[in-house]
N, CA, C and O of each residue as an XYZ file, in Angstrom:
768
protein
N       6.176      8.952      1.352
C       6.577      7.823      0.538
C       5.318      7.010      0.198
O       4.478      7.116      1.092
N       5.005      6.371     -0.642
C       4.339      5.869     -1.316
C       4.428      4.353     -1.052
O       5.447      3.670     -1.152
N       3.172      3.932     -0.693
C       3.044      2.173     -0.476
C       3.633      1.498     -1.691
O       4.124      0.389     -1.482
N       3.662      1.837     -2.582
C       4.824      1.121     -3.927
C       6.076      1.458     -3.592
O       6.822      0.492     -3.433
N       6.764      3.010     -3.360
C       7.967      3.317     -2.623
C       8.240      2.116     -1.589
O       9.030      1.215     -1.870
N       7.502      2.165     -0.320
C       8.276      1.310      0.553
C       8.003     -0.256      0.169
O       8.590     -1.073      0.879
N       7.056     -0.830     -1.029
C       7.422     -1.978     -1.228
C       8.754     -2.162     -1.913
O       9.192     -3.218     -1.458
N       9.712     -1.616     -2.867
C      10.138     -1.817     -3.555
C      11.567     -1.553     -2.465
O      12.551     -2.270     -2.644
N      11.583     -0.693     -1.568
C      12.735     -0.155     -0.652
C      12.762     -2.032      0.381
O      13.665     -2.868      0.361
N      11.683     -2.078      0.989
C      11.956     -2.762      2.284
C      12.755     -3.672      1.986
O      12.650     -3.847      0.772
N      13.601     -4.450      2.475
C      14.391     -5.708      2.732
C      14.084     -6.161      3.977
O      13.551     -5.598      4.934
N      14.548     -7.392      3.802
C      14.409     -8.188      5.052
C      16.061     -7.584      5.974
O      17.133     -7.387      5.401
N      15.805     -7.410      7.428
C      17.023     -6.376      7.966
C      17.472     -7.740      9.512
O      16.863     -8.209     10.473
N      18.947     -7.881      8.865
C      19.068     -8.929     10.393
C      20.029     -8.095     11.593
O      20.371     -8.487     12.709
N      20.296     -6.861     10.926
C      21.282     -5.542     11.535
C      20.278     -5.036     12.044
O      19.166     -5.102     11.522
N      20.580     -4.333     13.374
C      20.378     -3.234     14.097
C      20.785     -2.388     14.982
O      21.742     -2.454     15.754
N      19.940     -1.521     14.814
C      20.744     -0.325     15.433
C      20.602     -0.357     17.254
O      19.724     -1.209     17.390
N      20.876     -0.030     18.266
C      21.144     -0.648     20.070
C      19.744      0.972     20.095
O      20.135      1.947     20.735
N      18.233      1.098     19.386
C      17.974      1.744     19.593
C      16.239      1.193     19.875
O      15.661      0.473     19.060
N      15.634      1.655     21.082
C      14.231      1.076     21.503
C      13.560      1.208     20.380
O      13.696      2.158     19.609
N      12.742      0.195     20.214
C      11.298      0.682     19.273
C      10.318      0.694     20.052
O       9.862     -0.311     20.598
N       9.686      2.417     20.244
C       8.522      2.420     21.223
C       7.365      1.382     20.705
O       7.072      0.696     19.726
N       6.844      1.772     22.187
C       5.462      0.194     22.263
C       4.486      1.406     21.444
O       3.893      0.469     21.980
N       4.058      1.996     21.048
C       3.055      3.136     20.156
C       2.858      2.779     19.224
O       1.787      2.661     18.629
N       4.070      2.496     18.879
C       4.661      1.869     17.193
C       4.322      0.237     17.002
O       3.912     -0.334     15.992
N       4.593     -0.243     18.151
C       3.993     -1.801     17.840
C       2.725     -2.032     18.087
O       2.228     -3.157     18.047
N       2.091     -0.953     18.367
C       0.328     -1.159     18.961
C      -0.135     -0.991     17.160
O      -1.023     -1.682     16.661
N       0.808      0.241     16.235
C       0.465      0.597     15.416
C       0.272     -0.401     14.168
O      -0.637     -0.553     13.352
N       1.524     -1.015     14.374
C       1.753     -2.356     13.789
C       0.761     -3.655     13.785
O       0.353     -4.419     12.910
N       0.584     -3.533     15.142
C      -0.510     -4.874     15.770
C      -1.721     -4.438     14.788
O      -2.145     -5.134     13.865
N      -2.211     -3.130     15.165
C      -3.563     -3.003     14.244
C      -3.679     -2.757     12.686
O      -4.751     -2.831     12.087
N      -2.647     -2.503     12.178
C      -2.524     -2.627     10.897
C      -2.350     -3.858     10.536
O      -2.683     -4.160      9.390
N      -1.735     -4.969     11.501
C      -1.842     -6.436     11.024
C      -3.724     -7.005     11.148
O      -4.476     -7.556     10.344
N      -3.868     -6.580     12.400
C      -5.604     -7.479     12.398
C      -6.818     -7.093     11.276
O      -7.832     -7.745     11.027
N      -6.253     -5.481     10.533
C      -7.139     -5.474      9.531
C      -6.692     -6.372      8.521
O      -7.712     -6.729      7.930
N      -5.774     -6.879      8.055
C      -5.214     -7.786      6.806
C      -6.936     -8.566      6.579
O      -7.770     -8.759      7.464
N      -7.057     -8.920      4.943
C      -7.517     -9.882      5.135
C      -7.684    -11.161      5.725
O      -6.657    -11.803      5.946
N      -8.935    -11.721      6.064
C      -8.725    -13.161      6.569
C      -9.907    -13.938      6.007
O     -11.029    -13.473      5.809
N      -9.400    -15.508      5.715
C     -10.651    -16.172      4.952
C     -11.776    -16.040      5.826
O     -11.635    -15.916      7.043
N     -12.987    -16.063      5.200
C     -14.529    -16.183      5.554
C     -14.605    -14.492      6.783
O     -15.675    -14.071      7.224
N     -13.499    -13.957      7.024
C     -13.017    -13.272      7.859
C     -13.151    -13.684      9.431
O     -13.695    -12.950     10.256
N     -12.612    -14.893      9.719
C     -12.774    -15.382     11.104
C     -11.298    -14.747     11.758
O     -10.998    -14.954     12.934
N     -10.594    -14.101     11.003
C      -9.355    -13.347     11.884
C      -9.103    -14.208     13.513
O      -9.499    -14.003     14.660
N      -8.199    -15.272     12.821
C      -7.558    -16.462     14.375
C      -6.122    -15.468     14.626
O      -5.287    -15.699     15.500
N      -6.089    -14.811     14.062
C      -4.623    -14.253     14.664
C      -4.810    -13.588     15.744
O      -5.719    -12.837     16.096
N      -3.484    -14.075     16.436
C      -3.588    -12.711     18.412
C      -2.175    -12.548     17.833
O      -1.751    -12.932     16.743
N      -1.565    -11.910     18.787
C      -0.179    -11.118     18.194
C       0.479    -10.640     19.985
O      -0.311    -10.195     20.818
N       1.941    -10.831     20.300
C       2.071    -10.603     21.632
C       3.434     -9.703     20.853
O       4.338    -10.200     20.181
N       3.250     -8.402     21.161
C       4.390     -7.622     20.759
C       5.641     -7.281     21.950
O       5.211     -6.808     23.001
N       6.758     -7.434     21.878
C       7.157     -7.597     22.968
C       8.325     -6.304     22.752
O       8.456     -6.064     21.552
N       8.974     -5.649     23.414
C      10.062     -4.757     23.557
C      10.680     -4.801     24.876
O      11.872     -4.545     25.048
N      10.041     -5.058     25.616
C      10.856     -5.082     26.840
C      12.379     -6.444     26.997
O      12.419     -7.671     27.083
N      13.299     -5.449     26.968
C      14.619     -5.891     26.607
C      14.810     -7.148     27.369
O      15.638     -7.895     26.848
N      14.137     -7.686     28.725
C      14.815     -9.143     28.886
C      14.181    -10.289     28.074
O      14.530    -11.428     27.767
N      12.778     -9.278     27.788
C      12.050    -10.674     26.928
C      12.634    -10.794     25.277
O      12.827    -11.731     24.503
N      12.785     -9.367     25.216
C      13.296    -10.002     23.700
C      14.448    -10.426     23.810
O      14.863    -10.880     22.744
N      15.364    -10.496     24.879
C      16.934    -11.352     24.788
C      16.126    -12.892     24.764
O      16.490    -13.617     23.838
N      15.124    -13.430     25.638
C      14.608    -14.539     25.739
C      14.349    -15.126     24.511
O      14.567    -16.331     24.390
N      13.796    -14.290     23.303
C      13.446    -14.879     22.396
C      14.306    -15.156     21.176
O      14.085    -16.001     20.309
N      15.390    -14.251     21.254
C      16.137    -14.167     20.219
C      16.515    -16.126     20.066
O      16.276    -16.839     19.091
N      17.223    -16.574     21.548
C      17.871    -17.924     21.213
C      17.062    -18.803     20.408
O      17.621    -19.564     19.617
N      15.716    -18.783     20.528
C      14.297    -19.532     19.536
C      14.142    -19.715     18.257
O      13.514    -20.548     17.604
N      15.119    -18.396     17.856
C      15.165    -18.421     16.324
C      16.375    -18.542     15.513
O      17.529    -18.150     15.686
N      15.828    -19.155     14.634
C      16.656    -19.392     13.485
C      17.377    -18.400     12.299
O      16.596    -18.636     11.377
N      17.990    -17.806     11.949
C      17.988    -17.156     10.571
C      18.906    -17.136      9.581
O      20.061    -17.508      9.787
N      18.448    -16.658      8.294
C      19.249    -16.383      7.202
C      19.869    -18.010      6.668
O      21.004    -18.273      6.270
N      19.113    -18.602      6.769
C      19.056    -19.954      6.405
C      20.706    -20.579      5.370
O      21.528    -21.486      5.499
N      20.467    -19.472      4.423
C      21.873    -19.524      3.515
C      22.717    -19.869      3.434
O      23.389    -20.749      2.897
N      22.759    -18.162      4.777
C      24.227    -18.354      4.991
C      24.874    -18.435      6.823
O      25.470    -17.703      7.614
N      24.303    -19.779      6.779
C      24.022    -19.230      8.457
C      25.806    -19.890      8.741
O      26.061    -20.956      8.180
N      26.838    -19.282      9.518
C      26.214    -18.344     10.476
C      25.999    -17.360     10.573
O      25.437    -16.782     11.503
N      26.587    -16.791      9.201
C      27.210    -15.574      8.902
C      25.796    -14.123      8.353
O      25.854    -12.921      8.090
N      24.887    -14.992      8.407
C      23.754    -14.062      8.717
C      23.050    -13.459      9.570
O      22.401    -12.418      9.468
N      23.316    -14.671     11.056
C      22.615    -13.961     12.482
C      22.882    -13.017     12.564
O      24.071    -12.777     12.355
N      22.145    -12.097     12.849
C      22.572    -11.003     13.891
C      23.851    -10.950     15.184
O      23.863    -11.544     16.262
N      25.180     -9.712     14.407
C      26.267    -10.142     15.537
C      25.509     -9.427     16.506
O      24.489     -8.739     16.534
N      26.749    -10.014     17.617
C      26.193     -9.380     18.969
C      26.300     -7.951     18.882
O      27.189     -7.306     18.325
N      25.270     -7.523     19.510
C      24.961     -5.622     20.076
C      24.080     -5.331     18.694
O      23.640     -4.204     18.466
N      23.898     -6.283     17.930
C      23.366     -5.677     16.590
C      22.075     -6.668     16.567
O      21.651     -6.801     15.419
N      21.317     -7.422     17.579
C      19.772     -8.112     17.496
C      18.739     -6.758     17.375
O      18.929     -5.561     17.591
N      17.790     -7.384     17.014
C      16.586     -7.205     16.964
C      15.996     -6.441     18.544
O      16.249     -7.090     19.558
N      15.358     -5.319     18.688
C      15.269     -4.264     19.454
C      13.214     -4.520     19.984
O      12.610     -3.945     20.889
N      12.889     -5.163     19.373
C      11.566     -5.841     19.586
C      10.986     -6.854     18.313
O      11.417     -6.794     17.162
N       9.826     -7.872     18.824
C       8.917     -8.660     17.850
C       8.077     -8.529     18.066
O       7.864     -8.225     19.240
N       7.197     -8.619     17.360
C       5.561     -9.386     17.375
C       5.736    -11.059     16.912
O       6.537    -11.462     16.068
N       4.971    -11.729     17.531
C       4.965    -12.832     17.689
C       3.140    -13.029     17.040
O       2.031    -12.618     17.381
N       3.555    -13.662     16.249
C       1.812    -13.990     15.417
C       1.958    -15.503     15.781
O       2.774    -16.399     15.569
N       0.679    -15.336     16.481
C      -0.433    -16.344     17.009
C      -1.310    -17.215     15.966
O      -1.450    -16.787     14.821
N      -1.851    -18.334     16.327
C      -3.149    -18.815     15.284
C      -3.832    -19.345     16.617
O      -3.443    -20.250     17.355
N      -4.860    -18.606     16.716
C      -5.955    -19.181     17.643
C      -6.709    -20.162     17.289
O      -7.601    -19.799     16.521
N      -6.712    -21.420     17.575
C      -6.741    -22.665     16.726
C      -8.566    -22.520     17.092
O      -9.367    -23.034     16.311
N      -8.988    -21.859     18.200
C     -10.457    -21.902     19.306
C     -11.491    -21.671     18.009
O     -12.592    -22.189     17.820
N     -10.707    -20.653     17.127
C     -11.290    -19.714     16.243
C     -11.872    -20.824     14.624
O     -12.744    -20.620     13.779
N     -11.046    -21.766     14.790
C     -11.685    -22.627     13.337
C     -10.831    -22.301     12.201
O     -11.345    -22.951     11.291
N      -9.705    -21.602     11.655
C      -9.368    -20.999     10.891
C      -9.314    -21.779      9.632
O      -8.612    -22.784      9.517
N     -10.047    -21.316      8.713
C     -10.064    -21.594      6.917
C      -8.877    -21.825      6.685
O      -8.579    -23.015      6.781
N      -7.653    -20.781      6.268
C      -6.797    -21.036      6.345
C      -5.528    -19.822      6.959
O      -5.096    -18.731      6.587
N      -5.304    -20.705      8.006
C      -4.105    -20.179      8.241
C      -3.291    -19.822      8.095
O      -2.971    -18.867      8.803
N      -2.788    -20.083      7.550
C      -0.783    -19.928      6.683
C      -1.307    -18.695      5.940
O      -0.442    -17.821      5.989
N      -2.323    -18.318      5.316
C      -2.890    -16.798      4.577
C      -2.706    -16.389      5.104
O      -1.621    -15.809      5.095
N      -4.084    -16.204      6.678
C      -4.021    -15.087      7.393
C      -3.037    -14.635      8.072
O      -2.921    -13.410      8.128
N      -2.113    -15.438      8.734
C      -0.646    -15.305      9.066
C       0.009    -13.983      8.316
O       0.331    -12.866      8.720
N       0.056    -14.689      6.941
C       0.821    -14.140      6.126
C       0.618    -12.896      5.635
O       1.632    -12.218      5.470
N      -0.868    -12.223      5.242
C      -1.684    -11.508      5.283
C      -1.064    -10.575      6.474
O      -0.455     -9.548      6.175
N      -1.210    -10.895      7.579
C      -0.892    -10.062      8.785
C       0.490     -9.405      8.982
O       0.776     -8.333      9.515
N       1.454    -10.570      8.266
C       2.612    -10.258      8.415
C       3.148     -9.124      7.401
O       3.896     -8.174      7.637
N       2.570     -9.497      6.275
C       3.365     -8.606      5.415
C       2.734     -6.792      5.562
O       3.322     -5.812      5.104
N       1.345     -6.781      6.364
C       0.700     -5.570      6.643
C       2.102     -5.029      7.787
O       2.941     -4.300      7.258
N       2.235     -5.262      8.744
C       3.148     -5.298      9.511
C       5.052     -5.041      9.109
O       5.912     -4.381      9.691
N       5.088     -5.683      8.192
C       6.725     -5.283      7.299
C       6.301     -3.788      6.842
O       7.035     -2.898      7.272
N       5.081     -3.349      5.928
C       5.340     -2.537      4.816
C       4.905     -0.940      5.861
O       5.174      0.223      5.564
N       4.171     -1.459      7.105
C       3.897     -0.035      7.840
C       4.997      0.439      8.973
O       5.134      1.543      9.499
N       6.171     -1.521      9.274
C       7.266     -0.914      9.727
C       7.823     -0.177      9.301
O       7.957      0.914      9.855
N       8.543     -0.560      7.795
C       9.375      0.607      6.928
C       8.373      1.751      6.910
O       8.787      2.620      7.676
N       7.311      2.075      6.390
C       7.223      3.561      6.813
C       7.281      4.021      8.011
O       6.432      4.906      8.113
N       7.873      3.869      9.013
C       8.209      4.118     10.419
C       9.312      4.691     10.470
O       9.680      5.575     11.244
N      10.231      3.850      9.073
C      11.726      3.788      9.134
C      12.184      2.224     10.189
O      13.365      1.884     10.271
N      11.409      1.677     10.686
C      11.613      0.474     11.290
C      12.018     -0.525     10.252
O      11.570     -0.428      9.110
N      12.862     -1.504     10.601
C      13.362     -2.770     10.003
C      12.788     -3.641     10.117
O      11.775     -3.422     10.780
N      12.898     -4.707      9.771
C      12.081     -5.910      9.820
C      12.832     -6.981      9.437
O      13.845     -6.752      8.775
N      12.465     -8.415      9.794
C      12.960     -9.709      9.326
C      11.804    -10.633      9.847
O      11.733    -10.796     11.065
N      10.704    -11.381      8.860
C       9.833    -12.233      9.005
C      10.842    -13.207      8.815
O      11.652    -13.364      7.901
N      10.511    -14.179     10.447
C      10.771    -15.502     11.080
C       9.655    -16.836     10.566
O       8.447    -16.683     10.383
N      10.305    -17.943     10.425
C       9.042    -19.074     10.591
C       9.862    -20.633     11.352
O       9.473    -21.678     11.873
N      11.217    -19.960     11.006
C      12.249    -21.306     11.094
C      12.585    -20.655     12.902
O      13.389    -19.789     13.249
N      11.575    -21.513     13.795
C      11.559    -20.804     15.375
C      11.133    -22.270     15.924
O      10.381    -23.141     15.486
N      11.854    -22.168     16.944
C      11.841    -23.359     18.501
C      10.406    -22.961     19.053
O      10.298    -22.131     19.955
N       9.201    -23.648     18.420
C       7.716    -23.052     18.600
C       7.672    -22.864     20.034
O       7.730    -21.799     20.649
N       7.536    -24.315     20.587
C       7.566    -25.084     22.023
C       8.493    -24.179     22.878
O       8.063    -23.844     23.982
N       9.411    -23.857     22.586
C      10.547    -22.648     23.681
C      10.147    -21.551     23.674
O      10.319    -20.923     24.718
N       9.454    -20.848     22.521
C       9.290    -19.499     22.536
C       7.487    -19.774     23.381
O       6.993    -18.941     24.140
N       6.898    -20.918     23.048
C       5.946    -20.538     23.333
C       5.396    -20.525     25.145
O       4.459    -20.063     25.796
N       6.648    -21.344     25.391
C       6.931    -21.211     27.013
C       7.395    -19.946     27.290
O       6.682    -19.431     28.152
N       8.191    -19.304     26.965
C       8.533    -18.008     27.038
C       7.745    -17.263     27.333
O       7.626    -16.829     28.479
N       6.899    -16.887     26.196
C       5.585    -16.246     26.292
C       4.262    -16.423     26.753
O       3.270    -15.720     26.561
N       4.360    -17.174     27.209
C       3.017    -18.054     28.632
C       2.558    -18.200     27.407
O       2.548    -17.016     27.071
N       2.212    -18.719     26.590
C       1.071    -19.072     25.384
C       0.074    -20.093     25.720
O       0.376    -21.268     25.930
N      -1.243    -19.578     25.773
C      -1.613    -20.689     25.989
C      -1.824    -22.129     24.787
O      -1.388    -22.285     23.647
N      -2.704    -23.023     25.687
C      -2.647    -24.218     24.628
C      -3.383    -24.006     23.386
O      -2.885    -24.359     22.316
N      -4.772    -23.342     23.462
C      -5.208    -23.130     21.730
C      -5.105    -21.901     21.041
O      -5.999    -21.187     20.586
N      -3.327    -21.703     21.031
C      -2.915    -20.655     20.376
C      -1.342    -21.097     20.162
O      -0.438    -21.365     20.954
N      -1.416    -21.057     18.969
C       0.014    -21.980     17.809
C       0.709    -20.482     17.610
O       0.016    -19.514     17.298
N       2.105    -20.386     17.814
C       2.996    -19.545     17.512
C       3.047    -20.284     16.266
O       3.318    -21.467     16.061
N       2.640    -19.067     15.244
C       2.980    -19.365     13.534
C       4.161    -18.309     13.506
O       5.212    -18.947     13.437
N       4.349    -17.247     13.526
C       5.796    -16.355     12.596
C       6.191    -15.683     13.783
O       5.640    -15.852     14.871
N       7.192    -14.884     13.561
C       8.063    -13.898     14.118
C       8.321    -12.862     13.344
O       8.861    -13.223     12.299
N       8.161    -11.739     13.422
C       8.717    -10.610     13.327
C       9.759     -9.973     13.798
O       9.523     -9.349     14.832
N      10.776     -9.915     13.420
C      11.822     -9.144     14.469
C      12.128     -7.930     13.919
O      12.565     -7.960     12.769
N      11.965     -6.515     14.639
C      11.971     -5.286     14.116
C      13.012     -4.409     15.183
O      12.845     -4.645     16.379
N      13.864     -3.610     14.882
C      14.261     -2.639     15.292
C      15.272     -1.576     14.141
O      15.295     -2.052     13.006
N      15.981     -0.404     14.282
C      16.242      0.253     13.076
C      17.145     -0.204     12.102
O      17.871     -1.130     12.465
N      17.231      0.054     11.392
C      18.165     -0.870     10.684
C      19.607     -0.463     10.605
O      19.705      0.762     10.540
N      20.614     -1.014     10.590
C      22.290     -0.879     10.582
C      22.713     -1.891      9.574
O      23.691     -2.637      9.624
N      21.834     -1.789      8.682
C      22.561     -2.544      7.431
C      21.998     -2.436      5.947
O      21.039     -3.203      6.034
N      21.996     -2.135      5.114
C      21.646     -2.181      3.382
C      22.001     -2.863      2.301
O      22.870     -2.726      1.440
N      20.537     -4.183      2.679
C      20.740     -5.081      1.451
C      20.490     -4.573      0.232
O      19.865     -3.521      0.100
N      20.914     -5.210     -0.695
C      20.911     -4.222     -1.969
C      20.186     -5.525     -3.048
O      20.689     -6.635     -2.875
N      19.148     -5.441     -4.034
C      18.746     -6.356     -4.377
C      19.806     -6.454     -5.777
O      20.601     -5.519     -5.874
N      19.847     -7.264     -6.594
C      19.757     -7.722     -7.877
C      19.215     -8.273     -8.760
O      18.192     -8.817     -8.345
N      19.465     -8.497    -10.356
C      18.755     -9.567    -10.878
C      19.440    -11.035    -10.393
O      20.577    -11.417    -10.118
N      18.438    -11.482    -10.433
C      18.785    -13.398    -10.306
C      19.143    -13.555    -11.359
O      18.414    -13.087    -12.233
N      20.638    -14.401    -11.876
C      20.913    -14.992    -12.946
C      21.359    -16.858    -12.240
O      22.399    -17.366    -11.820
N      20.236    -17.253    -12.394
C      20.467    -18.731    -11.877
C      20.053    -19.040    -10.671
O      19.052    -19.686    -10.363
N      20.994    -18.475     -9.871
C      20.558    -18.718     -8.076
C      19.582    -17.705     -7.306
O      19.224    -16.584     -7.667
N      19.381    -18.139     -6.594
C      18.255    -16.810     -6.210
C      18.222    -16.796     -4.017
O      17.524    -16.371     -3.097
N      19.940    -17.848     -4.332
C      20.100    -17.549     -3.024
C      20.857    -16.455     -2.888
O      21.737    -16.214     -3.715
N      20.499    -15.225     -1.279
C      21.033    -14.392     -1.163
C      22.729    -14.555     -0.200
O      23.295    -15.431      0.454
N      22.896    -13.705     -0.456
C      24.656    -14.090     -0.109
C      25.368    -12.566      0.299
O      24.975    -11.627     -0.392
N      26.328    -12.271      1.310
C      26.959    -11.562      1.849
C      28.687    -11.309      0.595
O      29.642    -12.030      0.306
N      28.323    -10.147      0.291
C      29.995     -9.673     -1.051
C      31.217     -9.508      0.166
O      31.011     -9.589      1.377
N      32.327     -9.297     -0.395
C      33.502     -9.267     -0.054
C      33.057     -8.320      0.524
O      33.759     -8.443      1.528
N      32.299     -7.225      0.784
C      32.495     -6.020      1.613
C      31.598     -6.559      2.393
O      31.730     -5.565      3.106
N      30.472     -7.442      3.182
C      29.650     -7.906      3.906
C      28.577     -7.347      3.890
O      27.979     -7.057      4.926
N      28.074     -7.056      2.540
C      26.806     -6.112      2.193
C      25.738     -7.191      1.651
O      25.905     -7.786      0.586
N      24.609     -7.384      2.503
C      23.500     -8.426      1.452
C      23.143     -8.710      0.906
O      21.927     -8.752      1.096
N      23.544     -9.161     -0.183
C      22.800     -9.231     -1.630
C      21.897    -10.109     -1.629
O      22.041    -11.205     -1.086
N      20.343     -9.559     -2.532
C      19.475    -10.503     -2.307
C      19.324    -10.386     -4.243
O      19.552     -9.368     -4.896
N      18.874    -11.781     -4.817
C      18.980    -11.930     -5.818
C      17.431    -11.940     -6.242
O      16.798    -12.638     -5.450
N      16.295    -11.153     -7.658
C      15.273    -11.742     -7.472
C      14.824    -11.652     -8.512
O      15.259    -10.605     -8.993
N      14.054    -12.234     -9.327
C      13.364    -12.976    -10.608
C      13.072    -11.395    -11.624
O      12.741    -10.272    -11.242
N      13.249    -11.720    -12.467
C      13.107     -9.660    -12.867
C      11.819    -10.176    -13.709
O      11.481    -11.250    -14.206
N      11.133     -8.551    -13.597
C       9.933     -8.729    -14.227
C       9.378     -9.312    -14.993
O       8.243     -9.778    -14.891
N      10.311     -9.388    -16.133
C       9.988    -10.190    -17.440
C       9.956    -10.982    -17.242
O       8.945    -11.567    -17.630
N      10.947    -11.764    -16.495
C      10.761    -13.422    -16.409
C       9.440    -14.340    -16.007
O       9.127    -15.514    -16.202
N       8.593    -12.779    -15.097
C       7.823    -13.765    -13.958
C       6.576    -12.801    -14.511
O       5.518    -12.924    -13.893
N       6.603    -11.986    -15.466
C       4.518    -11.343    -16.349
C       4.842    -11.902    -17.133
O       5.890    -12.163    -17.723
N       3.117    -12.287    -17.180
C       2.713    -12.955    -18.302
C       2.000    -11.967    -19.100
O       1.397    -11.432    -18.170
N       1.618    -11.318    -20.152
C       0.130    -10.256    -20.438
C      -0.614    -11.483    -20.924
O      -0.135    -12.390    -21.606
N      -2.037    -11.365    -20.409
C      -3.494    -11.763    -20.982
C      -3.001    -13.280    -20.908
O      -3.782    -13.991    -20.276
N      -2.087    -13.807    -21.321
C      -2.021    -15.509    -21.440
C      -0.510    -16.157    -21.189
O       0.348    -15.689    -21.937
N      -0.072    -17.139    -20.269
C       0.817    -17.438    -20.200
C       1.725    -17.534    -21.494
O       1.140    -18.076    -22.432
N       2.876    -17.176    -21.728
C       3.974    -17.391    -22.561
C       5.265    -17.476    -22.750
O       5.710    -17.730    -23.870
């Protein structure tokens, strides 16, 4: 599959399947995130990938999701998230800007899950202070995102946006995510 293939496939996944995601796969993940770009390249990101099943029950309560349509977006029970990576900002490090490299890291991390066949759902709306007790964090290192990955047991299906561009669950409980279609959002050579 083709890095355009799995951009255009991935969705954000709050379903899963009751199946481990080996630690191989999140080492794989981790290092495909630290090459991302980073400004001036001072790379402040650390990353604590976690799978071991009591810690990720620990973390799940920390987070927030599906903003929309909450409640009806969490993850039901037997169907969470099977491991995360937890992205760090090592504040020690000076970082230009943060919220990039974060982001940078994260989305390296979504597009090499799906070629795994792994799921994904990038977090930001998280109980920093709880998770970051959780995870012994120390003090000059800021929990910026969440990742929550395991296989997926669900298929959002995108559309065009006509108006809203919030996503929403159909009479059959299938995800619809709504999103700006091409035309609307190229410009060629000069805004128009």
């Amino acid at each position: 599959m083709s890095v355009y293939d799995i951009v255009l496939r991935r969705r954000s996944i709050r379903c899963f399947k009751k199946k481990k995601v080996p630690f191989s796969i999140l080492k794989k993940l981790v290092n495909a995130a630290r090459l991302a770009p980073s400004g001036a390249n001072i790379q402040p990101c650390e990353f604590i990938a976690v799978n071991d099943q009591a810690t990720v029950n620990k973390i799940f309560p920390a987070l927030k999701w599906a903003g929309y349509i909450r409640p009806q977006g969490d993850p039901p029970k037997g169907r969470e998230p099977r491991a995360y990576i937890v992205v760090l900002i090592n504040r020690d490090k000076r970082p230009l800007c943060p919220e990039a490299d974060a982001a940078a890291c994260v989305e390296n991390i979504l597009l090499v899950a799906w070629g795994y066949g792994i799921a994904s759902c990038w977090l930001g709306a998280i109980d920093k202070n709880r998770l970051g007790r959780v995870l012994r964090c120390p003090a000059h290192c800021e929990v910026k995102y969440v990742v929550a990955l395991g296989y997926p047991d669900e298929r959002p299906q995108v559309e065009t946006a006509r108006g809203s561009i919030k996503y929403y669950k159909d009479k059959k409980s299938t995800l619809r995510v709504p999103k700006r279609s091409l035309k609307e959002i190229l410009h060629r050579n000069i805004y128009r």
